[in-house]
N, C-alpha and C positions, 0 to 999 in steps of 0.2 A: 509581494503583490497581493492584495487583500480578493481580487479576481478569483484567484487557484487558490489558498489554501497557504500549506508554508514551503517553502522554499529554502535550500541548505546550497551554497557555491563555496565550493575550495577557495582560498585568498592569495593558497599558493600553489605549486604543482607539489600532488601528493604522488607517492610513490606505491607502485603498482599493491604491493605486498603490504602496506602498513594500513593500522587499525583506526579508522577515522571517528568510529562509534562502536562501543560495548553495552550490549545492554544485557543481562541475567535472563534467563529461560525464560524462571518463573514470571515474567515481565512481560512476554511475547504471546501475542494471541496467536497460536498454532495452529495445526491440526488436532497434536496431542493433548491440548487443552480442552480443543472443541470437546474432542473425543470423552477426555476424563470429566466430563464436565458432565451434570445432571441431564443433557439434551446426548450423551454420548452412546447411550443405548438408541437411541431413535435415530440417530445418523447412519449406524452403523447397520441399522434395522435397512433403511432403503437404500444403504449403500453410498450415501454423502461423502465425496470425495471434493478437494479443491476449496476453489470457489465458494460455489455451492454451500459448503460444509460450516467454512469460514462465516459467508452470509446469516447463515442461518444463528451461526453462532454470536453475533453481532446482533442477530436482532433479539435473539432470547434474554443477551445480557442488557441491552437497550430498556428490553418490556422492564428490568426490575428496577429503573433506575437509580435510586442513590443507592441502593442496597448491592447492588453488581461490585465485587471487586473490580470491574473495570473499568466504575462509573467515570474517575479521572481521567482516562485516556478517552473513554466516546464522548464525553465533554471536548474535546481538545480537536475531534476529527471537524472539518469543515461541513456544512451543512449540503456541499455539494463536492462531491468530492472532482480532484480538478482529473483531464485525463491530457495527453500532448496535445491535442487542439487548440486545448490553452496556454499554451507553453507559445512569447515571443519567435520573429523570425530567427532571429541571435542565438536563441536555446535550441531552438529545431536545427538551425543550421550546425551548431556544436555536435549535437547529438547527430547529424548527418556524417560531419567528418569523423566521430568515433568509430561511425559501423561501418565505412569506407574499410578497414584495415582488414572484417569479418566479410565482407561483399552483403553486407546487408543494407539496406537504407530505412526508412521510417517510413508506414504505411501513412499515403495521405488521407487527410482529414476530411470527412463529410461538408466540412465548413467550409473549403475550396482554403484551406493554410497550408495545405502539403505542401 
């Protein structure tokens, strides 16, 4: 759905314990990376945790653009990125019967889709 961004669905039933994706550390924008990364004294400086840390970290590698080792991958991120409000009735409701088993359910959406 060109809406949200990309989209991955099982084709079959995958089993609880097996590996559907592997990707290498070095590959993953972390904490650790934030952290080792030229912005990692200044995160650390006010204390950037999370979120936050990550963000920050995305937009430092954003500012050099092609020169970023991670220019491939923020080329790739959707220009908006999607959140469950965007997610069909079908996917919400999936995603309802999963967290039935946890007693959670899916916070509704400002958009009146809950």
């Amino acid at each position: 759905d060109a809406r949200v961004g990309r989209i991955a669905r099982a084709a079959r039933d995958v089993a609880a314990d097996a590996a559907v994706l592997r990707v290498p550390e070095a590959l993953l924008m972390t904490p650790s990376a934030a952290e080792a990364s030229e912005i990692g004294e200044y995160t650390k400086q006010h204390a950037m945790r999370g979120d936050l840390l990550l963000s920050t970290f995305i937009l430092a590698e954003l500012r050099k653009g092609a020169a970023s080792f991670w220019a491939p991958f923020l080329r790739m991120l959707p220009a908006k990125p999607a959140t469950l409000c965007d997610w069909g009735a079908e996917d919400r409701a999936r995603l309802s019967d999963m967290c039935k088993p946890l007693a959670l359910a899916p916070a509704p959406c400002s958009k009146g889709l809950g």
